[in-house]
N, C-alpha and C positions, 0 to 999 in steps of 0.2 A: 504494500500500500504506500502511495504518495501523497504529499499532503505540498497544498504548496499557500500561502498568504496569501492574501490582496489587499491591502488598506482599507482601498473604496468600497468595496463590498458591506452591504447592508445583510443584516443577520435577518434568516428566512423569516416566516411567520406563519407556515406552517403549522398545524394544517389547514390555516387561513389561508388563502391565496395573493392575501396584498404582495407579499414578496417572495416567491417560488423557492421551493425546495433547492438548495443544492447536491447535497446527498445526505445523507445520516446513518447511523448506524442500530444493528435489530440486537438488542439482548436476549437471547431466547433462554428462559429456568423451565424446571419439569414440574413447577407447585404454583399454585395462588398463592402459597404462605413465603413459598420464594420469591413472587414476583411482589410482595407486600413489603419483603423483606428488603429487597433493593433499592423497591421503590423509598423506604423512609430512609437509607443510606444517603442516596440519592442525593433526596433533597436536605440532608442535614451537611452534607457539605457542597449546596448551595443551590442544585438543581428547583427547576420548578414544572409543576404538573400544566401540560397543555391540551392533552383530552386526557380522560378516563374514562375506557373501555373496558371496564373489568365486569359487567355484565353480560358481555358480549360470551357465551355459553360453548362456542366454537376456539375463539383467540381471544380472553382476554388479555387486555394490554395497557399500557401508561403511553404516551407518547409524550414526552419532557425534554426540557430544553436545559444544557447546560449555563453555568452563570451567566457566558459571554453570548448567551442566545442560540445557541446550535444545536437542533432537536435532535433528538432521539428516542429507540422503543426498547419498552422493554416486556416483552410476552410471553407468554406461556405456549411452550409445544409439546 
């Protein structure tokens, strides 16, 4: 994997569409009590919840964004 900066770039807003996706990354755990788990890791060093799908009976999931805005999921397979 490569990662490269851009200054200008505005952080996505996702899964809003004001400002498109640029990529993000899938965390897949094998529990709800895992994905609950992470989830409050998560945001206790800093992340923040931007949907919650954990009703969803097929994938639940968290879709969050790290501090500097750059979403990510975290789901259960």
């Amino acid at each position: 994997m490569a990662i490269q900066k851009k200054r200008d770039t505005a952080a996505p807003t996702w899964p809003s569409e004001a400002v498109p996706m640029q990529m993000h990354m899938d965390f897949a755990v094998s529990s709800v009590a895992e994905l609950e788990r992470h989830r409050e890791r998560a945001e206790s060093i800093g992340a923040r919840v931007l949907l919650d799908r954990t009703d969803d009976p097929d994938e639940p999931l968290y879709v969050l964004a790290d501090p500097a805005g750059h979403p990510f999921c975290l789901l259960v397979r």
